[in-house]
C-alpha positions, -999 to +999 in steps of 0.1 A: +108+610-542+136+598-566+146+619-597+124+597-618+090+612-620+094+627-656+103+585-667+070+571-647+045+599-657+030+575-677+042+543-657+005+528-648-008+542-684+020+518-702+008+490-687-021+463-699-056+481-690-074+469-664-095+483-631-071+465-610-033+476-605-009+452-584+018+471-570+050+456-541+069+479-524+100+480-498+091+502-475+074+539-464+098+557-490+091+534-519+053+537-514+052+571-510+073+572-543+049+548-558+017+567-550+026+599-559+033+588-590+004+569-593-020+600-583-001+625-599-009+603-634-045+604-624-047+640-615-031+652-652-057+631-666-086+648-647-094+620-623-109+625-592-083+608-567-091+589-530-058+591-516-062+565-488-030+572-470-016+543-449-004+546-408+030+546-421+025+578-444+014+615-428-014+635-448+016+662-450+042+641-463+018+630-490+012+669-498+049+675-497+057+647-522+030+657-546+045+694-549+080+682-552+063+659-585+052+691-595+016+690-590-002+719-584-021+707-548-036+735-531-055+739-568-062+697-569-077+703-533-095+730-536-114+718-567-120+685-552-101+663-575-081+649-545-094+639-514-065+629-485-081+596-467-057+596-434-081+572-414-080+536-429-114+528-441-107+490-446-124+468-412-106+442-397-138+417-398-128+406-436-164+394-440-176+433-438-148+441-469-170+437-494-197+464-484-167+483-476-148+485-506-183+485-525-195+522-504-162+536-508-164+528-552-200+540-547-187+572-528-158+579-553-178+573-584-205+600-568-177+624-562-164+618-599-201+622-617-208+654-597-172+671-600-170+665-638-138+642-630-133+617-663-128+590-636-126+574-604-088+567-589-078+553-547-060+528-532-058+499-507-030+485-491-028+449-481-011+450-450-013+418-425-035+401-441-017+364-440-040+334-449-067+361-459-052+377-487-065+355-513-102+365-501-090+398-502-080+400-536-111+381-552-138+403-527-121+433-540-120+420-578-157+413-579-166+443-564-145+468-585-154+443-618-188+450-610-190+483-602-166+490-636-196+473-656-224+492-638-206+529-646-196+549-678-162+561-662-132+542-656-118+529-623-084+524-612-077+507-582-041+502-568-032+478-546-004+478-530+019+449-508+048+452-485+074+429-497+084+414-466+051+399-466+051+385-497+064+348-510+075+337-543+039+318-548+021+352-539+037+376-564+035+345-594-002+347-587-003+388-589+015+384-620-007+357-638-035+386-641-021+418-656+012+418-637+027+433-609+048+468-605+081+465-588+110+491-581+142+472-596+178+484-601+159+523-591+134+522-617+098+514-614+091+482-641+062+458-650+062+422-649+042+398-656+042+365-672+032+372-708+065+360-733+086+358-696+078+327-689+116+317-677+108+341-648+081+317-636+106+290-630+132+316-614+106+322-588+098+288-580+132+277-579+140+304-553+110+296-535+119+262-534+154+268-523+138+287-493+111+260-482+146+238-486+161+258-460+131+263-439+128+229-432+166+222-429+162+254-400+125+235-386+145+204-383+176+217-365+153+233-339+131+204-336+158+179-331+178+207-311+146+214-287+143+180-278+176+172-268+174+204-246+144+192-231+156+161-213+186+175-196+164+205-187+134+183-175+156+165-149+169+206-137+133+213-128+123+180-113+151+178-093+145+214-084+114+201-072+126+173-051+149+195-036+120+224-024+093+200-013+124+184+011+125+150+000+164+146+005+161+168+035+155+203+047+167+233+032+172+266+046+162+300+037+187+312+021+192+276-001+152+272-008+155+308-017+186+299-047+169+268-058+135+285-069+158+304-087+170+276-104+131+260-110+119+293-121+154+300-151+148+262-159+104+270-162+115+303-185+140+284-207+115+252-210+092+275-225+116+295-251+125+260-260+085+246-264+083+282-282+104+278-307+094+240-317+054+259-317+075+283-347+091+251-364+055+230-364+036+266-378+062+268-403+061+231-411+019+236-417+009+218-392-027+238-379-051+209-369-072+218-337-084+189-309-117+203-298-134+199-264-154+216-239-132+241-224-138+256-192-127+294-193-124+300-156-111+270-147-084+274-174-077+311-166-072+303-131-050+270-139-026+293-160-025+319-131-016+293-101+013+282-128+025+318-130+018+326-092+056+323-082+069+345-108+046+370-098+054+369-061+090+372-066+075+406-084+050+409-059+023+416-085-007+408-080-030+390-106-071+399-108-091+377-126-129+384-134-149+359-149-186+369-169-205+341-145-230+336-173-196+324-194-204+284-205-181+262-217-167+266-252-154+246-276-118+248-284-079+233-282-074+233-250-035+230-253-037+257-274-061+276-252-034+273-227-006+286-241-024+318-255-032+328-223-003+314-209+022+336-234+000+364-225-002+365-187+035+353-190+041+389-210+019+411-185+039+403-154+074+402-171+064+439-182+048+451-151+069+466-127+074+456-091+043+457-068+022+462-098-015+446-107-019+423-139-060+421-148-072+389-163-109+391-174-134+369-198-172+378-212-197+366-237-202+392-268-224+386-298-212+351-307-177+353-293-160+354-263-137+383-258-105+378-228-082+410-219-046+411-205-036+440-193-006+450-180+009+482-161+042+485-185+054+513-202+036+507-231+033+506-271+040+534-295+014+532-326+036+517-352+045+490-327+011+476-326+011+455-355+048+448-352+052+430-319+028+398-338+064+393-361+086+368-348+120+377-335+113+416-341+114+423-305+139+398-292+171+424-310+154+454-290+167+468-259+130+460-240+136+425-252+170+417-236+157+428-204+130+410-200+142+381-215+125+360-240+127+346-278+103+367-294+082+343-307+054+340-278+033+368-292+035+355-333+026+321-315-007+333-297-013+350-326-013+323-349-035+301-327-060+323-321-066+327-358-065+292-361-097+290-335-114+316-361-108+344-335-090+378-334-061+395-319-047+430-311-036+453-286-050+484-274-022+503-260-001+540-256+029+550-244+029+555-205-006+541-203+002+501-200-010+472-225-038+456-230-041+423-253-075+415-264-085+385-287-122+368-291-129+335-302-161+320-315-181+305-288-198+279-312 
């Protein structure tokens, strides 16, 4: 916490009234600065308080904070005015958000009726949400609007975004409703639109100065890649020529070198199609060529292409097929290079002599394929991390395994474009596995 807690005792209470509370932070510190503010308001005015504490904040560190504000906790436990929600209730199906967020007002509102509390105060924190945080926003708003109109006491619900995640467009959008909180020059302020309306234009000016430069960057790669390409091209053809003999035999030691060669020139040709797969996801192009896809043929395509890479390793590579597994529809191209960049990952990160397991089944509409691999594995707050692009490529695990950092915050954005999900299920010491579904129809 900052020395400002006596200034923001009333921050939320100064603002327009409403059930909803739009909030951006930069970082852990900033929103555990922002909460406790936030919950030690509701506490003094005898709310009863869902503290629905993110991955990146620790049930005691939230305790911690809330004494330093000077709020008397262990009393505020005790009589159950505020309840410390470590475990995110949110799902990750967004279609199941709105009996979520409904139960947990429901549950809150109970808890305020039967404690005497003059209110009901929690949380959510929007967190990854990309192209979904527009539904989001108005699943949440009709629920809380609703359940505001069906109750005597008053709601507050604060939602909160990391502002890494958010554009220019975004936060113009929070602020057209009642505004938007934001930590500026060390103070906590309000914005929003109302008599500011030369702000509007500062934000769409700066947002259009960095769509300028995204595209000037998109083009530069584009045109960049594809000069690469056909010098790189001839490398691996030639490379080829050269292994299957056809200017003469080579010996050991020679065909030995030269695969070398083929396999640098096959790992940069795929940085380079990596990076144009970035520029054209930037650029907005998403459309999908849909055919009947055959899963195992496709899986086992993608492992014949990765065979020598694995060899040199020797790893070896399991596939299991579901036999009942039809055809589905989907981008085959696309298809591809998800399972490509993932199969790709799981032998680069499994160590010599190792075992990569490829396997694909029908579940309840969808079907679900895992990648796992026998590497050292993924601390918790690197789960959601590894999707960003370029995070990974600066780390030490990175530059030795080679690789633009991209592949991952590729497969990602094509599975999502199929309708499907991705994540990894993974611990340190205990290997990776990479898991995504898509819909079978």
């Amino acid at each position: 916490m900052t020395g400002n807690s006596n200034e923001d005792s009333e921050l939320f209470s100064s603002a327009p009234q409403s059930p909803r509370i739009f909030a951006v932070y930069d970082g852990a510190k900033e929103l555990t600065e922002l909460l406790t503010i936030y919950f030690k308001e509701g506490i003094v005015r005898g709310e009863y308080c869902l503290w629905i504490s993110p991955d990146i904040l620790a049930a005691e560190g939230v305790i911690n904070n809330l004494r330093k504000a000077g709020v008397e906790v262990e009393n505020s436990l005790a009589s159950l005015q505020l309840e410390i929600l470590q475990a995110n209730p949110f799902p990750e199906d967004i279609s199941l958000l709105a009996s979520t967020v409904k139960e947990l007002v429901g549950n809150g509102y109970n808890k305020a009726l039967s404690g005497g509390f003059s209110g009901l105060r929690t949380n959510f924190n929007l967190k990854n949400t990309g192209n979904s945080l527009k539904f989001c926003l108005e699943t949440c708003g009709k629920v809380v609007e609703t359940a505001v109109s069906e109750n005597n006491k008053s709601l507050t619900f604060l939602f909160t975004f990391p502002l890494e995640e958010l554009s220019g467009r975004t936060m113009l959008e929070l602020m057209e409703g009642s505004g938007v909180f934001i930590k500026r020059k060390g103070k906590w302020k309000h914005l929003s639109l109302d008599g500011e309306i030369g702000l509007e234009n500062i934000f769409l000016n700066a947002e259009e100065g960095i769509e300028a430069a995204n595209w000037t960057r998109n083009g530069l790669i584009m045109n960049m890649s594809h000069e690469l390409r056909t010098p790189l091209n001839s490398v691996i053809g030639f490379s080829d020529l050269l292994l299957e003999g056809t200017f003469g035999s080579l010996n050991t030691r020679q065909s030995k070198y030269v695969n070398y060669i083929l396999i640098s020139g096959k790992n940069l040709l795929e940085i380079i199609n990596n990076l144009l797969d970035v520029s054209r996801l930037e650029a907005g192009e998403t459309s999908l060529n849909y055919e009947d896809v055959d899963i195992a043929s496709l899986i086992g395509e993608v492992r014949m292409n990765l065979l020598s890479l694995a060899l040199i390793k020797k790893i070896s590579v399991e596939v299991t097929v579901d036999m009942s597994l039809e055809s589905i529809r989907a981008d085959r191209t696309k298809l591809r290079q998800i399972l490509y960049n993932l199969m790709n990952n799981a032998i680069k990160f499994t160590p010599e002599k190792g075992k990569v397991n490829v396997s694909a089944c029908k579940k309840e509409g969808v079907i679900e394929i895992k990648v796992s691999d026998g590497g050292t594995g993924l601390s918790k707050e690197n789960h959601e991390r590894i999707f960003i692009p370029f995070i990974l490529s600066v780390s030490s695990t990175a530059r030795e395994y080679g690789g633009a950092g991209v592949g991952l915050f590729i497969t990602k954005n094509f599975v999502e474009l199929h309708g499907g999900k991705i994540w990894v299920d993974s611990k340190v010491g205990e290997g990776n596995t990479f898991i995504f579904t898509l819909p079978i129809d």
